[in-house]
C-alpha positions in Angstrom: 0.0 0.0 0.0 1.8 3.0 -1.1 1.5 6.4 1.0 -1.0 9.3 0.3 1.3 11.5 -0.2 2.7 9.5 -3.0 -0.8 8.8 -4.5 -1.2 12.8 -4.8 2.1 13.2 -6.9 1.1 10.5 -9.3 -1.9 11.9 -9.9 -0.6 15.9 -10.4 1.7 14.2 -12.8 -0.6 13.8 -15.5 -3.1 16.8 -15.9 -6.2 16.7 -14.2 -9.4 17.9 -15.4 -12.5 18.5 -13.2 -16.0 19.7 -14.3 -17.8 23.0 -12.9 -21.4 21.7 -11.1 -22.6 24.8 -10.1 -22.4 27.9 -7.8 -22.0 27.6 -4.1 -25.7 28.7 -3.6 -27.7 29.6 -0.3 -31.4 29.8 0.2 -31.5 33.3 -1.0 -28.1 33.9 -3.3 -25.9 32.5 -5.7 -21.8 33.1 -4.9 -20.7 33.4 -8.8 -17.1 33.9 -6.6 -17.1 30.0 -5.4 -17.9 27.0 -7.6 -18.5 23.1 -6.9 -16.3 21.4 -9.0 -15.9 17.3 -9.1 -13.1 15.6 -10.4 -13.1 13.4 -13.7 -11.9 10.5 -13.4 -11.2 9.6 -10.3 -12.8 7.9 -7.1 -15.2 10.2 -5.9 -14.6 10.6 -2.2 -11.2 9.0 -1.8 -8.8 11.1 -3.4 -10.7 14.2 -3.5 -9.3 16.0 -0.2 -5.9 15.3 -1.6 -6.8 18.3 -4.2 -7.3 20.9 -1.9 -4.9 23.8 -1.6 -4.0 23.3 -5.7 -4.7 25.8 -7.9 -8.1 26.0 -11.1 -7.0 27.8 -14.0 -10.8 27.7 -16.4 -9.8 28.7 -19.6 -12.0 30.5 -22.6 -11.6 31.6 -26.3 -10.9 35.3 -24.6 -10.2 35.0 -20.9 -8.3 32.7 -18.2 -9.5 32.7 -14.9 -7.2 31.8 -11.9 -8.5 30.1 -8.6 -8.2 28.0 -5.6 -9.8 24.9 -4.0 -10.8 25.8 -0.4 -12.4 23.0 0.6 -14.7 20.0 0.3 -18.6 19.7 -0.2 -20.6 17.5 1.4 -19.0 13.8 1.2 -19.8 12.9 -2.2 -16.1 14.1 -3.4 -17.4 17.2 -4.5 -14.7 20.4 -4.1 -15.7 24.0 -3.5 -13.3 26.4 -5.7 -12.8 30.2 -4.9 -11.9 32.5 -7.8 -11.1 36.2 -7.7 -13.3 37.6 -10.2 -17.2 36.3 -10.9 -17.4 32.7 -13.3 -19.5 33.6 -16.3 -22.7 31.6 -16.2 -21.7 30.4 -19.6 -18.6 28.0 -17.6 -21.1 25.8 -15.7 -20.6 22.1 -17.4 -17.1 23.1 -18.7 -14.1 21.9 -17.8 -11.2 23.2 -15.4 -7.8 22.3 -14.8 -6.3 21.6 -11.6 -2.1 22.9 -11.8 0.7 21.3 -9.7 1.7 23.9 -8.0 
């Protein structure tokens, strides 16, 4: 059985892509600021608290949008991202990438 930490820098090897769910939404508001992203391709809860801390770059035609992963979401492996500027609705179902550093 090999070590987490080990499992994380196989997987940052190889780029990893992760799909925007949604805003982090309230009862009354929407936070365009903070997504729920989840993770293609691997196990669902598992490996996804490995991911926090990295870095989000989602990437358009015209613009390229840097963020964070703060945190988890419920236990369904489901990450909350924070960005500095507002996500365009039109990047919910798109894809992000997730840098090494």
């Amino acid at each position: 059985m090999r070590a987490p930490f080990k499992q994380s820098v196989e997987l940052m090897a190889q780029p990893v892509y992760a799909r925007i769910v949604n805003y982090r939404i309230g009862p009354r508001e929407q936070s365009p600021k903070e997504i729920l992203i989840q993770i293609i391709g691997t196990e669902p809860a598992a490996q996804a608290g490995q991911f926090v801390g990295k870095k989000v770059v989602w990437k358009n035609k015209t613009a390229k949008l840097l963020g964070q992963i703060v945190g988890l979401h419920g236990k369904n492996g489901i990450l909350k991202a924070k960005f500095k500027r507002g996500v365009p609705g039109q990047a919910l179902g798109t894809t992000v990438e997730l840098l090494s550093s």
